[in-house]
C-alpha positions as CSV (number, residue, x, y, z in Angstrom):
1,X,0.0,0.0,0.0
2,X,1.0,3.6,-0.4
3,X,1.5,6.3,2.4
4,X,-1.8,6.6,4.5
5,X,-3.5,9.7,3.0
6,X,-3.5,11.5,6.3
7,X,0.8,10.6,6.3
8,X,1.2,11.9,3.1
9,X,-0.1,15.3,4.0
10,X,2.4,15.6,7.1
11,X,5.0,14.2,4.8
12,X,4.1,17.0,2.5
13,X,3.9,19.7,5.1
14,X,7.5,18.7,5.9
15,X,8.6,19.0,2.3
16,X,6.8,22.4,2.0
17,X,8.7,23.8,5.0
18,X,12.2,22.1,4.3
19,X,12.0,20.5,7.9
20,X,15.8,19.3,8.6
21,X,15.9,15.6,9.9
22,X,16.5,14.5,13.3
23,X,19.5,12.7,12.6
24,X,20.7,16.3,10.9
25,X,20.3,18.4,14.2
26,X,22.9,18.4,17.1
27,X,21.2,16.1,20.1
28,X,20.3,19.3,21.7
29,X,18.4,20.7,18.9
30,X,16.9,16.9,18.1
31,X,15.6,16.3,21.5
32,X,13.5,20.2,21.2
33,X,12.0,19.2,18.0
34,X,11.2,15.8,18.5
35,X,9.1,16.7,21.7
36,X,7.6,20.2,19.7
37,X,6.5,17.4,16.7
38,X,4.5,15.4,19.0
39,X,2.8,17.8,20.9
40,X,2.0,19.3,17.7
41,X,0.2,15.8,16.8
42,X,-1.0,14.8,19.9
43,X,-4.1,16.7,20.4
44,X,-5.2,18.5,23.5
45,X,-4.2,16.0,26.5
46,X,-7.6,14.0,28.2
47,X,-7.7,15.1,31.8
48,X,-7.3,12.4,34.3
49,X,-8.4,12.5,38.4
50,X,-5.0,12.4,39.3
51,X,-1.1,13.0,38.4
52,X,1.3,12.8,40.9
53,X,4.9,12.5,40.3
54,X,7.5,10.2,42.6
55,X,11.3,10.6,42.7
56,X,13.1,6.7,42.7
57,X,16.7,5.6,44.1
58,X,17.8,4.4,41.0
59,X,21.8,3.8,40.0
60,X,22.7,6.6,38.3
61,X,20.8,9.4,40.6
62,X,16.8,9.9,41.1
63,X,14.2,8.4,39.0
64,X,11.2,10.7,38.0
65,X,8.3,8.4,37.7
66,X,4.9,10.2,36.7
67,X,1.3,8.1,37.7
68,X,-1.5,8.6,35.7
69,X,-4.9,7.5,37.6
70,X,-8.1,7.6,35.6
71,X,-9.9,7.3,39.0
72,X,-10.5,7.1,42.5
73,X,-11.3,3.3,42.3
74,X,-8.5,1.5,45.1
75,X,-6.4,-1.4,43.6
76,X,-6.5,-0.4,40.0
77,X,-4.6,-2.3,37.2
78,X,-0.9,-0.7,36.1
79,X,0.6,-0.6,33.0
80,X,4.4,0.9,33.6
81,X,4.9,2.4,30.2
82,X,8.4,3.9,28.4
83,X,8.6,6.4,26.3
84,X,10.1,6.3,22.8
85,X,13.4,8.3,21.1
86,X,15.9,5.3,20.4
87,X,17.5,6.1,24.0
88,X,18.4,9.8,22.7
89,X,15.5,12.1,22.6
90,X,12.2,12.1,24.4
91,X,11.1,12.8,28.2
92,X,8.3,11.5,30.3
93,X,6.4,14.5,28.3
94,X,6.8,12.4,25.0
95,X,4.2,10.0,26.4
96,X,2.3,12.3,28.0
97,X,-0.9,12.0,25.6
98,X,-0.5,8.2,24.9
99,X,-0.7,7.6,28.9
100,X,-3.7,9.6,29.6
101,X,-5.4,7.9,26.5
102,X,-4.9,4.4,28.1
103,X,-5.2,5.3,31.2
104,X,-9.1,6.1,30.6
105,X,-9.3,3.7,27.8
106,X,-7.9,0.9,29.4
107,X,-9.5,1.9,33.3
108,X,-5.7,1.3,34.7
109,X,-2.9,3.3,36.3
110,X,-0.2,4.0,33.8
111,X,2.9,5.3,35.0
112,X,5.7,6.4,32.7
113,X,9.2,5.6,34.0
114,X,12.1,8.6,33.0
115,X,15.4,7.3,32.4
116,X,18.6,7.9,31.3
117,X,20.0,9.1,27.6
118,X,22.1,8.7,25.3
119,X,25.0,9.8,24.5
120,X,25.6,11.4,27.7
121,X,24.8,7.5,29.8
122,X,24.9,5.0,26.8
123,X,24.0,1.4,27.4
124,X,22.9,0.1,29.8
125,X,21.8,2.9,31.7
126,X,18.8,3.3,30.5
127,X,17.4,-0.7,31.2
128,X,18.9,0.0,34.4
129,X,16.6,2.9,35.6
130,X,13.7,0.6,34.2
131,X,14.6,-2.0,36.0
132,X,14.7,0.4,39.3
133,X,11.7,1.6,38.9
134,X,10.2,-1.6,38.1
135,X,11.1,-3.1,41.5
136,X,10.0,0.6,43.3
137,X,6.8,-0.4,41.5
138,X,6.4,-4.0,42.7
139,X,7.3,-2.9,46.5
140,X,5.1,0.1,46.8
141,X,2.5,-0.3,44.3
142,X,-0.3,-0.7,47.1
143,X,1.0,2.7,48.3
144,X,-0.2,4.3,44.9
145,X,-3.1,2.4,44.6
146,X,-2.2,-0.1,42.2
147,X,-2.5,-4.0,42.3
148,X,0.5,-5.5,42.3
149,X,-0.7,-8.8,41.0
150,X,-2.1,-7.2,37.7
151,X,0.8,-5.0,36.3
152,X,2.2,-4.9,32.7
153,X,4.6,-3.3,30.5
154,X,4.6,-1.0,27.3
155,X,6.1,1.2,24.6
156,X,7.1,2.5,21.9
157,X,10.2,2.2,19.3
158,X,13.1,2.6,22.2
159,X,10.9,2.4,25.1
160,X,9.0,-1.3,23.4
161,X,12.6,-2.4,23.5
162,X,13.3,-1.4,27.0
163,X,10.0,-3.2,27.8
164,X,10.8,-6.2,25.8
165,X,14.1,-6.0,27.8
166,X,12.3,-5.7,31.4
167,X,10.3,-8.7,30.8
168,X,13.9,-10.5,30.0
169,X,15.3,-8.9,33.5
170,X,12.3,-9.9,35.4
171,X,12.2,-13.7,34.3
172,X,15.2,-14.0,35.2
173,X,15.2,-12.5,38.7
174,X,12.0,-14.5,39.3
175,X,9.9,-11.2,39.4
176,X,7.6,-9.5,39.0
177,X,5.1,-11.0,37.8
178,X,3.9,-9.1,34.7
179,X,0.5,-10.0,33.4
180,X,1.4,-8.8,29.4
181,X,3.8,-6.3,27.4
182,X,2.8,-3.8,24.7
183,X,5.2,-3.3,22.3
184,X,4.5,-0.7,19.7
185,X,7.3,-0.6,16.8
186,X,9.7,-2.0,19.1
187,X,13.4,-1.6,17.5
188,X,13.8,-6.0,19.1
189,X,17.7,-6.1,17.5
190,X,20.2,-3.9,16.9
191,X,22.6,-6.3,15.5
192,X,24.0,-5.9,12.3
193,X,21.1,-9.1,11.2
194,X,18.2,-6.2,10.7
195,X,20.4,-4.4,7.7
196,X,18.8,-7.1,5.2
197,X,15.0,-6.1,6.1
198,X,13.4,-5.1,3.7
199,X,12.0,-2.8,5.6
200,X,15.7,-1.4,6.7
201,X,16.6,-1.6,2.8
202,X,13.8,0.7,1.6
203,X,13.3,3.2,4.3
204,X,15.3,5.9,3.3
205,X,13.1,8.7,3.0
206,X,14.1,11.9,4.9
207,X,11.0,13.5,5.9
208,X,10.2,10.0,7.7
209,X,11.7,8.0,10.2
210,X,14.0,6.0,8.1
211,X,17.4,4.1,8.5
212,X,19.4,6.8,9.2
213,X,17.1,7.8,12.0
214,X,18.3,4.2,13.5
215,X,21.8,4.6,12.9
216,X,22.0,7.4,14.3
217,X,20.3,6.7,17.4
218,X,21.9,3.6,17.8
219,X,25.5,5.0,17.6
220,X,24.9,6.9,20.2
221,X,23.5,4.6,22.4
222,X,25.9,1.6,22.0
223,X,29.4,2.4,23.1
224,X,30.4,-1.3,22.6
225,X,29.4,-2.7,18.8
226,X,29.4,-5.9,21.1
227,X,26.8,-4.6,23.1
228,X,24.2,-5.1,20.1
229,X,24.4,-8.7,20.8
230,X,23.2,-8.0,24.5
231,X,19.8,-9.6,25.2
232,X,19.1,-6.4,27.1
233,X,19.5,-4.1,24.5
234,X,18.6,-6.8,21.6
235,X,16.0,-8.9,23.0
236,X,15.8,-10.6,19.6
237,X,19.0,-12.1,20.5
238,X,17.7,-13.5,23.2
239,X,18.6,-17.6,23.4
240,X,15.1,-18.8,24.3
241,X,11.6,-16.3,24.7
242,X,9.6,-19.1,26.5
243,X,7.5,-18.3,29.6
244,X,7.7,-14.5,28.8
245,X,4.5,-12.5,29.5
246,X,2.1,-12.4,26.7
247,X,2.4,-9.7,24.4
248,X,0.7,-7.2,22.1
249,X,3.1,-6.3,18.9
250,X,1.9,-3.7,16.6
251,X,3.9,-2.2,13.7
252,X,3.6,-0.1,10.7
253,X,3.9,-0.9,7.0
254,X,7.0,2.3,6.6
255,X,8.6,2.0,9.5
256,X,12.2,0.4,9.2
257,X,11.4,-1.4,12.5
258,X,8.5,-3.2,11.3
259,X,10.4,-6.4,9.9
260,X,12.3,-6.8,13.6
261,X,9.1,-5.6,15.4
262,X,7.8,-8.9,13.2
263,X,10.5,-11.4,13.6
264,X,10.0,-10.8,17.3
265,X,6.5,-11.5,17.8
266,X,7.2,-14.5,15.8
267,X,9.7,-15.2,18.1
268,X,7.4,-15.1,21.6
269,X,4.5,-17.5,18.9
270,X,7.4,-20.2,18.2
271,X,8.2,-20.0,22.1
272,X,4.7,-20.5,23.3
273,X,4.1,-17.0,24.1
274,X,0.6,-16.2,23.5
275,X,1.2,-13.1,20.9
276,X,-1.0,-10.6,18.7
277,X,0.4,-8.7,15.7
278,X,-0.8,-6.1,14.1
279,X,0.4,-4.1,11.2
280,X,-0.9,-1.0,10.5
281,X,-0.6,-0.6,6.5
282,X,-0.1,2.9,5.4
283,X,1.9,4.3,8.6
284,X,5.1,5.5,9.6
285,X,7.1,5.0,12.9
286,X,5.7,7.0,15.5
287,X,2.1,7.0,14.4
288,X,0.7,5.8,17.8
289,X,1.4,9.3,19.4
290,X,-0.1,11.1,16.5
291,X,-3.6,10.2,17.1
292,X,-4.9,13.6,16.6
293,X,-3.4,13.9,13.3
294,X,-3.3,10.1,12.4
295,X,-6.5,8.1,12.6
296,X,-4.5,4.7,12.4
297,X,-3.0,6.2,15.6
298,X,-6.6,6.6,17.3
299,X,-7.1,3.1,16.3
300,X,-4.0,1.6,17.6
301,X,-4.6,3.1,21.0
302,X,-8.2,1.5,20.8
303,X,-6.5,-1.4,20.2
304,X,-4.5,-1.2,23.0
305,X,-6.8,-0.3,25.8
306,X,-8.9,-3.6,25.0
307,X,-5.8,-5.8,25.4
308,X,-4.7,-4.7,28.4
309,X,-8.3,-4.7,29.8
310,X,-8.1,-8.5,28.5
311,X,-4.7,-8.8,30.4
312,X,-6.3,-7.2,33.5
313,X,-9.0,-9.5,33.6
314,X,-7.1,-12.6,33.6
């Protein structure tokens, strides 16, 4: 299929105004226009009952963690959700919009983890202040109202893989217990295997998030070329997916994620991971917080909100 009608006329805007890719700006300059972008296609923000922000130990410093509650109601469902800018760009305020959405879509808590960038802390600081604030979550999550025994995990591009990545940490610690994972164009390898994807080949237009987006933001967050063969930061390279949380994977058709995003949900199926996919034909890498502009990205939140609420029911 072609660019989604609604794509093509951001595309064009772009074009029009000679925007300057991400990749193109120092990381300073990136990091403004990335977060200007989405608030631009976000929409006005839902309100919610409550947001209250929490400062973590975590191992670098503080970690700023941000609870969205839809509600009043004691014991609600959680879903701890990352936000996305390939470990370089984005703050809790990327996410902003997507976790008020779910969070009165999806009836549930959602509470958006800050973390560490790139280059400044490269690898793996970033899975590190996850993992923190994880564990705060799973020790105090009565204390914000949450019920610890229905909790899962989410994100987008970067922050699917740091979730993808949590789920790896907490199988092997023996906890928490996460009842599913949302992964939403999840960049699942950065290996030099994803250079053959089609989808890596033929994404190489510069008003989209293409291949040089991903180079770029994976030079800067792997130090070590070694490091790409890291579970933690590859979770493709993983040596076995079994007994991993159930899992949500949705993609889109132009993003040069989509055939990892793919290979990866294919992955969890072969394992015995109970998996959905979904491919969202038309749309570009970053759609899901562009649901004011993007109607696919209205959709794929829909989408969400019933899964986890399937998740949350057990």
């Amino acid at each position: 299929m072609p660019l989604d009608p609604q794509v093509q006329q951001m595309r064009a805007g772009k074009e029009r105004d000679k925007v300057a890719p991400l990749y193109s700006m120092s990381v300073e300059a990136a990091r403004a226009a990335d977060l200007a972008s989405i608030r631009a296609a976000g929409g006005n923000p839902e309100k919610m009952h409550e947001v209250v922000e929490h400062w973590l130990p975590g191992p670098g410093g503080k970690v700023l963690l941000r609870v969205y509650r839809p509600s009043a109601e004691p014991s609600l469902p959680m879903l701890m959700y990352f936000f996305g800018g390939g470990w370089v760009l984005g703050t809790i305020d990327t996410a902003d919009g997507i976790a008020r959405s779910l969070a009165n879509a999806a009836g549930c808590i959602v509470a958006v983890t800050d973390y560490r960038l790139a280059p400044e802390h490269p690898f793996p600081a970033a899975i590190e202040d996850c993992w923190a604030a994880a564990e705060w979550v799973a020790d105090n999550a009565a204390a914000i109202g949450a019920d610890p025994h229905r909790v899962a995990v989410g994100g987008d591009g970067a922050g699917g893989n740091l979730a993808a990545a949590l789920t790896l940490m907490a199988q092997e610690a023996g906890g928490p217990r996460l009842a599913g994972q949302l992964l939403v164009c999840p960049s699942t390898d950065l290996s030099d295997a994803t250079a053959t994807d089609e989808s890596m080949r033929t994404s190489n237009d510069p008003y989209l998030f293409n291949r040089h987006s991903v180079a770029w933001c994976r030079s800067r967050y792997l130090i070590d070329p070694d490091d790409a063969y890291n579970p933690l930061a590859s979770p493709l390279q993983a040596e076995s997916l079994a007994g991993l949380p159930p899992a949500l994977v949705i993609t889109a058709e132009f993003d040069p994620l989509r055939d990892q995003g793919e290979r990866y949900a294919a992955r969890l199926a072969r394992a015995g991971v109970p998996v959905a996919v979904t491919r969202y034909e038309g749309m570009v890498h970053g759609f899901f917080a562009m649901s004011d502009a993007l109607d696919a990205g209205k959709v794929a939140l829909a989408q969400a909100a019933q899964q986890l609420r399937a998740w949350f029911q057990g």
